[in-house]
C-alpha positions in Angstrom: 15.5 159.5 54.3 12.7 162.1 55.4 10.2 164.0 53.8 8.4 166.3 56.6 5.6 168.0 55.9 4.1 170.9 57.4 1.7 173.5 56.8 2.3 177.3 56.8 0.9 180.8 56.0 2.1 182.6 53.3 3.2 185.8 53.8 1.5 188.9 53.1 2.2 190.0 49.1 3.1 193.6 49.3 -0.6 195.0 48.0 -1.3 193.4 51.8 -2.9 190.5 50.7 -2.7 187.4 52.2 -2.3 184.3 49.8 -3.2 181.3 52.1 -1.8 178.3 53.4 0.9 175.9 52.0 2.0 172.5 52.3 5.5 172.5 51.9 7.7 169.2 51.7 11.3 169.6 53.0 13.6 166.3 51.7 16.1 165.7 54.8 18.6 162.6 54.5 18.9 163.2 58.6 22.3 162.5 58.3 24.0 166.2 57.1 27.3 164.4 55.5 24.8 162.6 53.3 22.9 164.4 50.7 18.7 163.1 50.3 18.6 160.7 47.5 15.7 158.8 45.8 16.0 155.6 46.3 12.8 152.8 47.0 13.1 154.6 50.6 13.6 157.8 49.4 10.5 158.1 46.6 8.2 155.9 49.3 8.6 158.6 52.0 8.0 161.0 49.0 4.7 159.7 48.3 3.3 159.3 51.7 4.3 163.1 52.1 2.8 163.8 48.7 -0.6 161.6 50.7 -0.5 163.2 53.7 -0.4 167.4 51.4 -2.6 166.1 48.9 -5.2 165.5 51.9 -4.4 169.1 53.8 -5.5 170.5 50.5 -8.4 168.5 50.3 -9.7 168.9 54.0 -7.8 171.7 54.7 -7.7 174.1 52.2 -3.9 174.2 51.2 -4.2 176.2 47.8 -0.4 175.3 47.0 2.7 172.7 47.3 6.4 173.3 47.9 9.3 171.2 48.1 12.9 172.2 49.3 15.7 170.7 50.9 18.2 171.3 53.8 22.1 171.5 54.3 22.8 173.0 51.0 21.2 170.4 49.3 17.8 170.1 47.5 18.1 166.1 46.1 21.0 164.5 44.4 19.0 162.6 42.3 18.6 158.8 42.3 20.5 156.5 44.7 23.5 154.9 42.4 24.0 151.9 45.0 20.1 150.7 44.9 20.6 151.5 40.5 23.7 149.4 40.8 21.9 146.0 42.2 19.5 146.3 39.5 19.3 142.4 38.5 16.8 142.6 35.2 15.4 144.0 32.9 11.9 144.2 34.2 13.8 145.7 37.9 15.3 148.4 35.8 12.0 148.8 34.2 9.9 148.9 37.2 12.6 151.6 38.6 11.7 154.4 35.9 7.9 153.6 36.2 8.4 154.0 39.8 9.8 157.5 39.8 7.9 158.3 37.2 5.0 157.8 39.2 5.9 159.6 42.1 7.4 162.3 40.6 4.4 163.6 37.9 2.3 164.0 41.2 3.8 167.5 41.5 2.1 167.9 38.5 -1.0 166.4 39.0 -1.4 168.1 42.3 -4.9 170.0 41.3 -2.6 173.2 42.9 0.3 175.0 42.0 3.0 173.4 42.7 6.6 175.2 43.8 10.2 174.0 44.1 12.2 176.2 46.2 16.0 174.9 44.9 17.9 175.6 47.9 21.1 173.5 46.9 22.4 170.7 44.6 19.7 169.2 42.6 21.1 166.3 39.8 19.8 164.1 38.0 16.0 162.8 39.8 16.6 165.9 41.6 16.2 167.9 39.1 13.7 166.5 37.9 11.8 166.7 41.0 12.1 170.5 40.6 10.8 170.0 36.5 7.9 168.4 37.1 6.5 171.2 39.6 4.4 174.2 38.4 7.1 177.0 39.4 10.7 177.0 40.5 13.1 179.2 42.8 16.7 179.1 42.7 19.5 180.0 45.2 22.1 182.1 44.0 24.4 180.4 46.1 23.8 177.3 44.1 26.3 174.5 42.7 25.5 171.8 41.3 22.3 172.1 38.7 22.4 169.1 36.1 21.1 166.0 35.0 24.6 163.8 35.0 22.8 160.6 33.8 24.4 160.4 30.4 27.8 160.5 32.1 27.1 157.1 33.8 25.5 155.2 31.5 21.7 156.7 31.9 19.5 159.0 30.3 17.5 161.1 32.2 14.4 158.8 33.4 11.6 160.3 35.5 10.9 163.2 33.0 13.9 165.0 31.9 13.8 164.3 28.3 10.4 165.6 28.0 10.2 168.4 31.1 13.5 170.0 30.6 13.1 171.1 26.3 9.4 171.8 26.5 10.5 174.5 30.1 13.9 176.1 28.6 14.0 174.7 25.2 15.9 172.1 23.5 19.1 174.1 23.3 19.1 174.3 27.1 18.2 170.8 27.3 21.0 169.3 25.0 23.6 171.4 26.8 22.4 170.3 30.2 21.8 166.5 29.5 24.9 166.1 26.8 27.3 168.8 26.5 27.7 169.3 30.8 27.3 165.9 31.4 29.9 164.2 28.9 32.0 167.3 30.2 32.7 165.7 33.1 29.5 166.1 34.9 29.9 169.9 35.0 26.9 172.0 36.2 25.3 174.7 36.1 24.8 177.5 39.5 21.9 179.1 40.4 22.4 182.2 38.5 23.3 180.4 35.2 20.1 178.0 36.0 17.8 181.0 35.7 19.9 182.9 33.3 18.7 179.3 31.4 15.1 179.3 32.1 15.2 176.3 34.2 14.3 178.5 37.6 11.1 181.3 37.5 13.3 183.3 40.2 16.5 183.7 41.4 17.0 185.1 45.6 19.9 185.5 47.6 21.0 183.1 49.5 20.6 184.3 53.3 16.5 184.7 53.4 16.3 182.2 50.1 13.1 180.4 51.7 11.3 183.5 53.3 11.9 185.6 49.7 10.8 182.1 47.7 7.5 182.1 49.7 6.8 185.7 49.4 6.9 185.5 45.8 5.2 182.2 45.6 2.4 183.9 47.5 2.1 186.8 44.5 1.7 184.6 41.6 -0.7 182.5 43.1 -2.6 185.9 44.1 -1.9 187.0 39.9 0.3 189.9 41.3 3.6 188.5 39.3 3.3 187.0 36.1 5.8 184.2 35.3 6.8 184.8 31.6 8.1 181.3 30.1 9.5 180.8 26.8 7.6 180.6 23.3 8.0 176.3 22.0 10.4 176.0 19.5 9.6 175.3 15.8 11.3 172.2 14.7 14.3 173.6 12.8 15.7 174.5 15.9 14.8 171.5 17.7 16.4 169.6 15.0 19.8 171.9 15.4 19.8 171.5 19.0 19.6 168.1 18.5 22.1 167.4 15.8 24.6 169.6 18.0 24.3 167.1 20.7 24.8 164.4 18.2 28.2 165.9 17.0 29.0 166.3 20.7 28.3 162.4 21.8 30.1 161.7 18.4 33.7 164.1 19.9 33.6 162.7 23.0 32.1 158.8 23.2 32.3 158.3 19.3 29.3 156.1 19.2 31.2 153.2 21.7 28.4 154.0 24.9 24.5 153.6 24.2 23.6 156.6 26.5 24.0 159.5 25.2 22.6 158.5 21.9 19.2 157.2 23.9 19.1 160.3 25.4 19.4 162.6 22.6 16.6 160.2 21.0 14.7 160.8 23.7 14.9 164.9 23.3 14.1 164.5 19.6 10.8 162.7 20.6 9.8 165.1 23.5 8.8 167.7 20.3 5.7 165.6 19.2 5.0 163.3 21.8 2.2 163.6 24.7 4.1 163.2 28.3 2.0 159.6 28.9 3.7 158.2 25.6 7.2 160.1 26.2 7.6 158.5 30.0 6.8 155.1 28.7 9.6 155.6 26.5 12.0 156.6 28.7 10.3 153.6 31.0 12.0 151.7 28.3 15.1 152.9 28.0 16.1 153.0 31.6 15.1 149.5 31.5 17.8 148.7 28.6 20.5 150.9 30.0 20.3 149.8 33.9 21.1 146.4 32.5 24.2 147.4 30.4 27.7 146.2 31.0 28.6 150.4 30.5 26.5 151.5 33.3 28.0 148.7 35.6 31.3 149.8 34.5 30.4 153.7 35.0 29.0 153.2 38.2 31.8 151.2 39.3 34.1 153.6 38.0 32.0 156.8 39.6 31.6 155.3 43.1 35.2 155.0 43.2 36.2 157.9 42.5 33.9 159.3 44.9 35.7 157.1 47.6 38.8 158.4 46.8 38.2 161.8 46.4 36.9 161.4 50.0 39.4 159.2 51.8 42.4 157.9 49.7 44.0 154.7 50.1 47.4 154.3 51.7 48.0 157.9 53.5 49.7 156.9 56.9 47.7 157.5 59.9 50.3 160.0 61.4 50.0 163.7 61.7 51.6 165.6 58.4 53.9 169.1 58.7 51.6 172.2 58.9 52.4 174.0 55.5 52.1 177.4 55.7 54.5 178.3 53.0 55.8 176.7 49.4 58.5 176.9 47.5 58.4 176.0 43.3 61.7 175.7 41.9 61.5 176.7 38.0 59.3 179.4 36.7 58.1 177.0 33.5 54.9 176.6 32.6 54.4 173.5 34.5 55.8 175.3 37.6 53.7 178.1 37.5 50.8 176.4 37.0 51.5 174.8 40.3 52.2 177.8 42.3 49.1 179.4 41.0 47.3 176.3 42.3 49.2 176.3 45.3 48.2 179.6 46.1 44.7 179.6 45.0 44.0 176.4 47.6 46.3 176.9 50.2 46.5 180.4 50.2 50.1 180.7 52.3 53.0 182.6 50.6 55.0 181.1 47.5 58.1 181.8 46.7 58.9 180.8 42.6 63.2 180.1 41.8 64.7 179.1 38.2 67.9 180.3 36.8 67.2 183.9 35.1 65.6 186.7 36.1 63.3 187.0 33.3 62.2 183.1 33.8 61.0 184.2 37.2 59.4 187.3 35.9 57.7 185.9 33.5 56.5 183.0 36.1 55.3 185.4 38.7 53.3 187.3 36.1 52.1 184.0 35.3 50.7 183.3 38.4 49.5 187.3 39.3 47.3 186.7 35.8 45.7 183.3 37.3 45.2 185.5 40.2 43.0 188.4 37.9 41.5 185.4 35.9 39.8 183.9 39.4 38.5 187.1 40.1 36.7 187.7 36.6 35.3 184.6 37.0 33.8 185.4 40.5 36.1 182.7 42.4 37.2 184.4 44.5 36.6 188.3 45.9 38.9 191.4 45.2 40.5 191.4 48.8 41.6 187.6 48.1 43.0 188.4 44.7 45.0 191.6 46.4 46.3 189.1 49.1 47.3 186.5 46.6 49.1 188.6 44.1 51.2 189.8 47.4 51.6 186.0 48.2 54.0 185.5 45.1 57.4 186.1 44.4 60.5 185.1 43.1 64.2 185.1 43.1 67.6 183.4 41.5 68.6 183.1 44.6 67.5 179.1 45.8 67.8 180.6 49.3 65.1 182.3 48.9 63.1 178.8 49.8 64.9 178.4 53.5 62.1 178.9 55.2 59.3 176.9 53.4 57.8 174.3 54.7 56.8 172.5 51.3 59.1 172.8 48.0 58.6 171.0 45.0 61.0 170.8 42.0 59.6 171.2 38.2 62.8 171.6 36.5 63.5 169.9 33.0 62.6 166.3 33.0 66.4 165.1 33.0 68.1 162.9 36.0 71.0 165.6 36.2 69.6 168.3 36.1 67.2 167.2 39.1 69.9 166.0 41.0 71.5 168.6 40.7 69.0 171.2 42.3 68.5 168.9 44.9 72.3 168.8 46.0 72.3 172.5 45.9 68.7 172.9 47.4 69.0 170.9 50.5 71.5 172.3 52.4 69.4 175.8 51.9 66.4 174.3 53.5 64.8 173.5 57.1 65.4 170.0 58.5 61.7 169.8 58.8 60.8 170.9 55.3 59.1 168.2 53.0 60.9 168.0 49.7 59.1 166.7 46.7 59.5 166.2 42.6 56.9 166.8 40.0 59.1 163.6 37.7 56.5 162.3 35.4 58.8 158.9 34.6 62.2 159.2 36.0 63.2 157.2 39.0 62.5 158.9 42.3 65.2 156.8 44.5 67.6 158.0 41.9 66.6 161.6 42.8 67.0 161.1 46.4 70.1 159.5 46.4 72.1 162.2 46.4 70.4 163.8 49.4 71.6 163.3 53.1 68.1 163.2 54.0 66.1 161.2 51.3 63.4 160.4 53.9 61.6 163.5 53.7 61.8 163.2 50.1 58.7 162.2 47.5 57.0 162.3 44.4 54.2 164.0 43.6 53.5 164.0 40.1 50.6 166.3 38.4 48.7 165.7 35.3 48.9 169.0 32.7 46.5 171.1 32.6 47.6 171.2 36.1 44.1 173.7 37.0 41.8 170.8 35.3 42.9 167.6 36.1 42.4 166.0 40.1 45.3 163.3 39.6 48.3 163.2 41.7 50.3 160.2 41.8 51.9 160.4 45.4 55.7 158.5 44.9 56.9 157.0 48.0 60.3 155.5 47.4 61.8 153.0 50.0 63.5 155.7 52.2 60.1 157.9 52.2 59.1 158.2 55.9 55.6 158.4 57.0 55.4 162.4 57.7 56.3 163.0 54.4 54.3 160.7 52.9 51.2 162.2 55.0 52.3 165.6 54.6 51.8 164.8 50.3 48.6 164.0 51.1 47.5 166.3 53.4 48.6 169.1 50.7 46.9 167.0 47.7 43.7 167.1 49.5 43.7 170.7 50.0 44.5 171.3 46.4 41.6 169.7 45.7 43.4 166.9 44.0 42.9 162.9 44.3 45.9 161.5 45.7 46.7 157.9 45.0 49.9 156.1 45.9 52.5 154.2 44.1 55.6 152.7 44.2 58.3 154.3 42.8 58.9 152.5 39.3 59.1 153.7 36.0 57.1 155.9 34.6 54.3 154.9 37.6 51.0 154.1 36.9 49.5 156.5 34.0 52.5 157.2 31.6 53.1 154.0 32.2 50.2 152.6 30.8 49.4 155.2 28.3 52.6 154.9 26.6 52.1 151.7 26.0 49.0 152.0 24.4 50.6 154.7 22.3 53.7 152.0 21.2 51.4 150.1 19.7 49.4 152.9 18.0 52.7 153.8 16.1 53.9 150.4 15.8 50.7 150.0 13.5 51.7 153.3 11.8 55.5 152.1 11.3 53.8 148.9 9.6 51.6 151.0 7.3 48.4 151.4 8.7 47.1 154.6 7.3 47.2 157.3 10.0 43.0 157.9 9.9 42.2 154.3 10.6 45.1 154.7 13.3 43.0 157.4 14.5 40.5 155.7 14.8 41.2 152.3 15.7 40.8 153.2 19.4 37.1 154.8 19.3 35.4 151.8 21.3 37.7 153.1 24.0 35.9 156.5 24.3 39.0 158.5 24.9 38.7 161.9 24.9 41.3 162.6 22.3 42.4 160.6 19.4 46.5 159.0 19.8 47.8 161.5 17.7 45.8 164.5 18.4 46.7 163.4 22.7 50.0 163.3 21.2 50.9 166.6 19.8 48.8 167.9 23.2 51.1 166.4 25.4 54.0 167.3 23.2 55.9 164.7 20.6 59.3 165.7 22.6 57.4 164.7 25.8 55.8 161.5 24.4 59.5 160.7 23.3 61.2 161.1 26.3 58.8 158.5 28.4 59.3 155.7 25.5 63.1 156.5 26.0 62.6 156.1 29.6 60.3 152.7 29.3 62.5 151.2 26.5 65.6 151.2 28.6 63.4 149.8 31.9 61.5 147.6 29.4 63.2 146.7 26.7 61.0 143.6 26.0 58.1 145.4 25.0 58.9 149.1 24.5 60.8 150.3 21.8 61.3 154.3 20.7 59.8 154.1 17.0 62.1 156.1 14.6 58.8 157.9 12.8 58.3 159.1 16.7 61.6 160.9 16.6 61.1 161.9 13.2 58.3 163.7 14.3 59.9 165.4 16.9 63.1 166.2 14.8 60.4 167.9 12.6 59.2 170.6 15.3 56.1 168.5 16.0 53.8 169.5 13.4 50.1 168.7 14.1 49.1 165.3 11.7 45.4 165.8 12.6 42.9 168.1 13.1 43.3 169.6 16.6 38.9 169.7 16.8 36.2 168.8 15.3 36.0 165.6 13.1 39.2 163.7 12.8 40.9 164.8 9.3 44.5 164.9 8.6 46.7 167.7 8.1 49.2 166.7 5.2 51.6 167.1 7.8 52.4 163.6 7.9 52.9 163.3 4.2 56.7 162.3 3.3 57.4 162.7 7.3 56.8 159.0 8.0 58.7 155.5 6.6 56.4 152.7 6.9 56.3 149.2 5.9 53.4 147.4 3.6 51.9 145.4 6.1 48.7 147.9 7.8 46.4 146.8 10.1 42.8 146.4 10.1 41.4 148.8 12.6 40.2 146.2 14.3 43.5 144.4 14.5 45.1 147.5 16.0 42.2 147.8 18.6 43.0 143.6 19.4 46.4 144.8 19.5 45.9 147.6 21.9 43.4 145.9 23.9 46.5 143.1 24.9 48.8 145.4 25.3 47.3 147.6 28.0 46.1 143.7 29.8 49.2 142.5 29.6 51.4 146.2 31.0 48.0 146.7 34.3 48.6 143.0 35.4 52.5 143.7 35.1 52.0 147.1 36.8 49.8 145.2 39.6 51.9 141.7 40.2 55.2 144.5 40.9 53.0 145.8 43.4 52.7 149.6 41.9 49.9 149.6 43.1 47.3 147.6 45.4 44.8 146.9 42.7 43.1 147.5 39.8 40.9 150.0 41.3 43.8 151.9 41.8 44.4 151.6 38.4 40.9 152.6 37.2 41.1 155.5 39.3 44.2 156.7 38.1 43.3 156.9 34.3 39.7 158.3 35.1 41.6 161.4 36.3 44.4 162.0 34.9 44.0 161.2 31.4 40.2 161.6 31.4 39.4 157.5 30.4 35.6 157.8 30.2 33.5 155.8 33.6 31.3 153.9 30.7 34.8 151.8 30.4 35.1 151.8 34.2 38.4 153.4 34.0 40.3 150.6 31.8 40.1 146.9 33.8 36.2 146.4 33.5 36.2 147.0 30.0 39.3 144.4 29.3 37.4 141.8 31.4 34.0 142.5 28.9 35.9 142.6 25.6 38.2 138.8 27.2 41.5 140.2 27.2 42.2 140.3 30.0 41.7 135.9 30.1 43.0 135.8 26.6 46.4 137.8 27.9 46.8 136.4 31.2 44.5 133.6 32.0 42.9 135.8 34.6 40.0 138.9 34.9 40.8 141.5 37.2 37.3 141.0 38.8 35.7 137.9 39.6 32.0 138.3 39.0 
């Protein structure tokens, strides 16, 4: 990590003035596949920057800072590794004062101080930007947010306090708690001014020369930056209690974080900044110790690694795809064609049975299209190509010349072998032939091809558009091109591939049914359905069993108990109140948002027994359960690990990092030991 400094002219405002000189910083990793971070490195080189400008304005007559970045990239914040060897409490402590102290410089300059926000800025980033007199923003700009709460943080080195008192605490709570439980999402350049968070917004091809220019007329008076009046404290308090409800829907008080954070933007109203950094001093020194940020940094880093470079793709060179074929026209297989050509952008070609199906799925697919466009993803030319990229037929031969086809028919062994006897002999030798199955047996599938090795699954999470899982199938016949072809086509979909062997249900459905079984095996004995509901809070889930359930679909959810119960039959079982609730159209039993409630639905739909469960006791339950099915899925060698494991429910079912996917958490709670004698990490 580098932090150059050097000292430059301002230009001439247009009344012809010149402004002076100014010292501007420039934060350069000097590696451009690695973003600038702030570790002990990072914020040293900082402060011997901020030395050596502080001095050049002293002896030198700077009459202004600025700090920018390079390679698309202003600062991603804090560095995760260095937070992650954090040993005690007075480390972590002595890491907020640190940044803290580095950091308010900007604002203790004894000049204006600007941050020209070239690129991504999270977290210490961010703040970096906060803490400085004035900000400019490039419109080209993704990746504006202050993530910490996601991890198992709050944001330390000023946020709190810098962010509600600039855009206001409406700004701040969405930014710090509703983005950042969301996933991490962020906010762009234009949405980041739009906010209040950047004085000026400039295109992104002379974003430094146009930044300067105007830093030079409002240190000459010539432009005036306007900046919100304070809020009064009935809206402080709303913002506040918003973010509240928001931690309570999506962690439901099982990870410390968010809740120190919103604390933390309740205080930043009354308190001076001295008093406010001490306290978020202290609570970056209670968090960094905390068995969730462990977990969610565990749980983050790995997903970063294989997002990046996923385990198990064979180092051979895939089949250039530069056509697919989707056979259906459901809402599952359009979903797919729209995503295959949004990211791939080669001709698709949509088949199912009736003329209207494929109507219906092409206009499907020509309204993602118009839908992209609105939202400024991608430029009027594009969405003409793309709508002229899909089509459809009855005719299965219309897929002879792709180079890619996958099948989303109904999820029924016949019927998918089926279109597979027919489909083969309409294809290319050389075209790569995979199945969207969620739980049926993939070596069943390709048994009744001549040439199963080009054959493999490649199994989506719904919504398709949202979540980055794919579970890449290899079956024992599953040669290494088409193996590396899945992958190749996963990563340019954007998607996380991770592989598995080909056994029931794989690696998610597998798991979450499970959980599920026991959830309505705690309903069948009479536990009421809210403390059901409830039961599995500590977990953090984003939905409740029931409420997941009637997303996914009761008809669904039944189908994969069918499917485990007959591999399983030991420890799965198809609950009668389960088919009940399909036989009764699937009404909902809970409120689909908001606070949990119940419906009435369930009422006289359900025959249960008299002996409920605590909600505890149906947590216990649950908690043995999923110990007892990972080291199953993991001694049959489904997958390599339990990282794989982690990964796998962090992205497709959304399993929050502050649990570290799932295994982390069993270790902390002992149920992993109290199942199987063993944790699934030593230390």
């Amino acid at each position: 990590m580098t932090v150059h400094v050097r000292t430059l002219d301002l230009p001439r405002t247009p009344a012809g003035v010149r402004p002076g000189k100014m010292a501007l910083l420039t934060l350069d990793s000097g590696d451009p596949r690695r973003p600038f971070v702030l570790g002990q490195p990072g914020l040293a080189d900082l402060e011997a920057a901020l030395d050596r400008a502080e001095a050049l304005v002293r002896d030198e007559g700077v009459v202004a800072l600025g700090v920018t970045g390079v390679n698309h990239v202003f600062c991603a914040g804090a560095d995760l590794k260095a937070v992650a060897s954090i040993g005690d409490l007075e480390d972590s402590r002595a890491v907020g004062a640190l940044g803290h102290r580095v950091l308010r410089r900007f604002a203790d300059a004894g000049v204006p101080t600007f941050a020209f926000v070239n690129g991504l800025a999270l977290g210490g980033g961010l703040e970096t930007a906060l803490h400085c007199t004035y900000r400019t923003i490039s419109g080209a700009v993704r990746g504006i947010g202050l993530p910490e709460a996601y991890l198992g943080l709050v944001p330390g080195w000023g946020g709190t306090y810098l962010l509600p008192r600039l855009a206001g605490p409406d700004v701040a709570v969405k930014v710090a708690i509703e983005n950042a439980l969301a996933n991490n999402k962020t906010l762009s350049g234009p949405q980041a001014f739009q906010a209040g968070v950047a004085d000026a917004l400039f295109e992104p091809a002379d974003f430094l020369v146009q930044s300067l220019r105007w830093a030079g007329t409002v240190l000459l008076g010539e432009t005036t930056v306007d900046r919100a009046e304070p809020a009064d404290e009935a809206t402080w308090a709303a913002a506040v209690a918003r973010g509240r409800a928001v931690a309570d829907a999506r962690v439901h008080g099982a990870a410390p974080a968010p809740y120190r954070t919103l604390d933390l933007l309740e205080a930043a109203r009354t308190n001076d900044r001295d008093t406010h950094f001490t306290a978020e001093d202290q609570a970056l020194a209670d968090l960094g110790i905390s068995p969730e940020l462990k977990a969610g940094l565990y749980a983050f880093d790995l997903v970063q690694r294989y997002g990046r470079k996923p385990t198990g793709a064979p180092q051979v060179d895939p089949r250039k795809v530069t056509s697919v074929g989707v056979v259906g026209a459901g809402l599952m297989a359009s979903q797919l064609a729209l995503l295959f050509l949004h990211r791939l952008q080669v001709p698709v070609v949509l088949t199912d049975v009736s003329a209207e199906r494929v109507e219906k799925g092409v206009g499907f697919v020509r309204q993602g299209v118009q839908d992209l466009l609105a939202k400024g993803r991608i430029s009027s030319d594009t969405a003409n190509r793309l709508s002229a990229s899909v089509s459809g037929s009855v005719e299965k031969s219309a897929l002879a010349d792709c180079d890619f086809v996958i099948e989303a028919v109904f999820e029924e062994m016949s019927v998918k072998q089926d279109v597979l006897r027919e489909l083969e002999p309409l294809l290319r030798e050389d075209a790569v032939v995979a199945t969207n199955t969620s739980s049926l047996s993939v070596t069943e599938m390709a048994s009744v091809l001549k040439n199963p090795e080009r054959f493999v699954g490649f199994h989506f999470f719904n919504p398709v558009a949202v979540l980055p899982l794919v579970e890449v199938v290899r079956t024992e016949t599953t040669d290494d091109v088409a193996l590396a072809t899945a992958f190749a086509v996963g990563r340019k979909l954007k998607k996380t591939c991770v592989l598995v062997r080909d056994a029931p249900a794989f690696v998610v459905n597998r798991i979450s049914t499970r959980m599920f079984d026991e959830v309505v095996k705690a309903v069948d004995a009479g536990t009421p359905l809210l403390d059901v509901e409830h039961s599995l809070d500590e977990l953090g889930l984003p939905m409740t069993p029931f409420r997941l359930g009637h997303f996914v679909g009761p008809a669904v959810m039944l189908h994969v108990h069918e499917t485990l119960a007959a591999a399983f039959p030991d420890r799965y079982t198809v609950s009668d109140n389960l088919r009940r609730w399909v036989e009764a159209g699937g009404p909902e039993l809970v409120t689909p948002k908001g606070p949990v409630a119940l419906t009435g639905a369930h009422e006289g739909l359900f025959r249960t027994g008299d002996s409920p469960l605590t909600r505890e006791e149906v947590l216990r339950t649950v908690q043995d359960a999923l110990a007892d099915e990972i080291r199953r899925v993991l001694d049959e060698g489904v997958v390599a690990g339990p990282e794989d494991v982690d990964v796998c429910l962090v992205l497709g079912t959304g399993h929050p990092l502050f649990t570290g996917g799932i295994t982390p958490y069993l270790d902390r709670v002992g149920a992993s030991e109290r199942v199987t004698g063993r944790r699934f990490h030593q230390g």
